[in-house]
C-alpha positions in Angstrom: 61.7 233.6 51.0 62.6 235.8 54.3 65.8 237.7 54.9 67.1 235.1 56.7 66.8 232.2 54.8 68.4 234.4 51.6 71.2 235.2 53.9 72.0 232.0 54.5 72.0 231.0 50.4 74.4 234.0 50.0 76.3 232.7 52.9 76.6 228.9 51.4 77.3 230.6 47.9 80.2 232.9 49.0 81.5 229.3 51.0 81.7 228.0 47.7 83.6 230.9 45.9 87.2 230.8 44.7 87.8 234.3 46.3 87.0 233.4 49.7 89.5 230.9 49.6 92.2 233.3 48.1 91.6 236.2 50.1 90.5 234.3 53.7 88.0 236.2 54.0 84.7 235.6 56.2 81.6 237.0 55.5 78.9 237.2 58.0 75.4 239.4 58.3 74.8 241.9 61.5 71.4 242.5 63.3 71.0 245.0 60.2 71.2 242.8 57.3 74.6 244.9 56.8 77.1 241.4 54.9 80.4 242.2 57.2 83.8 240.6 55.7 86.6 240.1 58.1 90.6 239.7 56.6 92.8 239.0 58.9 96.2 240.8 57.7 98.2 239.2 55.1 102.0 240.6 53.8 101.4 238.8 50.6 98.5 241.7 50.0 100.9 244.6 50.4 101.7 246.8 47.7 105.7 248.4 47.8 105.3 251.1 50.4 104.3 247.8 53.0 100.8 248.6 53.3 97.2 246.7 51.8 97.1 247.2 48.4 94.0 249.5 47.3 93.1 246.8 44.9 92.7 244.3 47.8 90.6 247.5 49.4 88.1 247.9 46.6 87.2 244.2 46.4 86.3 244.1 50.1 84.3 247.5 49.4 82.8 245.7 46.4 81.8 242.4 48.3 80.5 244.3 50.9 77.9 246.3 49.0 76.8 243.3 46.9 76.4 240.8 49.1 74.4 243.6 51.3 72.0 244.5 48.3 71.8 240.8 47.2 70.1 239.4 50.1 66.6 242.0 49.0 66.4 240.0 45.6 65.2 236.6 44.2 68.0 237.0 40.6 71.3 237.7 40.2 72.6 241.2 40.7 75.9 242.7 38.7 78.3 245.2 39.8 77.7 248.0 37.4 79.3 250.9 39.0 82.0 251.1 42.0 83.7 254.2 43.5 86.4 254.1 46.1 88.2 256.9 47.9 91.1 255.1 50.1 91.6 257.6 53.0 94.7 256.0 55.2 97.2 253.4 55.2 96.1 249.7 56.8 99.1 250.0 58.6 99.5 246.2 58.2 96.3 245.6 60.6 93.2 243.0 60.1 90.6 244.8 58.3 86.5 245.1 58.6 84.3 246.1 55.5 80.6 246.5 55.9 78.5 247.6 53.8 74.8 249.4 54.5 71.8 249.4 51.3 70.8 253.2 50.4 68.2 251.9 47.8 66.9 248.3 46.6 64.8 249.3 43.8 63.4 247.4 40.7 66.2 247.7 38.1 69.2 248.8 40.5 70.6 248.8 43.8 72.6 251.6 46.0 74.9 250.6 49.0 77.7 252.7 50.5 80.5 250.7 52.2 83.6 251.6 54.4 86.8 249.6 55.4 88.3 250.1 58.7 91.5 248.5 60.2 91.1 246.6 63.8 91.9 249.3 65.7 88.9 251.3 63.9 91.0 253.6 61.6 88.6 254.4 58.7 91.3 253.4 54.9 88.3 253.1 52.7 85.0 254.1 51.8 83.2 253.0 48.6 79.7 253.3 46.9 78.5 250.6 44.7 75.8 250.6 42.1 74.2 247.4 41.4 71.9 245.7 38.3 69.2 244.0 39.1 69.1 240.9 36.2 66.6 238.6 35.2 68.9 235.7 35.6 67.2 233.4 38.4 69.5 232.9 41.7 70.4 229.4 42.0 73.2 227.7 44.1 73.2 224.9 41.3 76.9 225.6 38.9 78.0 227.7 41.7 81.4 227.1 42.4 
């Protein structure tokens, strides 16, 4: 299957997901392969000092990296390990995560990912290590 065509699976499975409802969040792929999530701001996000709440920050760093290192294999991968530094406030502003592969090797994938507001302040940055399973990617009993 070609990077395009898996693209467009991940794109009809993340259509399908619960969280894309809940966060209204749209995910789309760049002339790099790089998955790109958009999140148009949302008070209901904030945490008590009026900003995004870093938990809301490290799922879009999160869904960044693994729906970039997803599209470069045929089974499911797994979030094993995810680091995020949050650098500045949102400052109650849309926000952009993209995430770019470092490695896509046999048993586990690298990607580094970063969060930046509309205006292009930099809040997050993230790297996320991912396992490569032997479970067979299928749309079928995806939500």
């Amino acid at each position: 299957m070609d990077a395009a065509a898996r693209c467009e699976q991940l794109l009809v499975l993340y259509e399908r997901s619960p969280i894309k409802h809940t966060l209204g969040v749209t995910l789309s792929y760049d002339d790099e392969g790089r998955a790109v999530f958009d999140m148009p701001y949302r008070p209901s996000f904030d945490n008590a000092m009026g900003n995004t709440h870093g938990g809301i920050l490290a799922t879009l760093l999160d869904k960044a990296g693994w729906f970039t290192a997803a599209q470069h294999y045929t089974t499911w991968i797994a979030t094993a390990d995810l680091h995020v530094q949050l650098v500045a406030p949102a400052d109650r502003q849309a926000l952009r995560a993209v995430g770019r592969l470092v490695r896509a090797g046999r048993r586990l994938a690298v990607a580094t990912m970063e969060v930046h507001t509309g205006d292009g302040t930099l809040v997050a940055i993230g790297s996320g290590t991912y396992a490569v399973t032997t479970r067979a990617f299928s749309l079928e009993g995806a939500r």
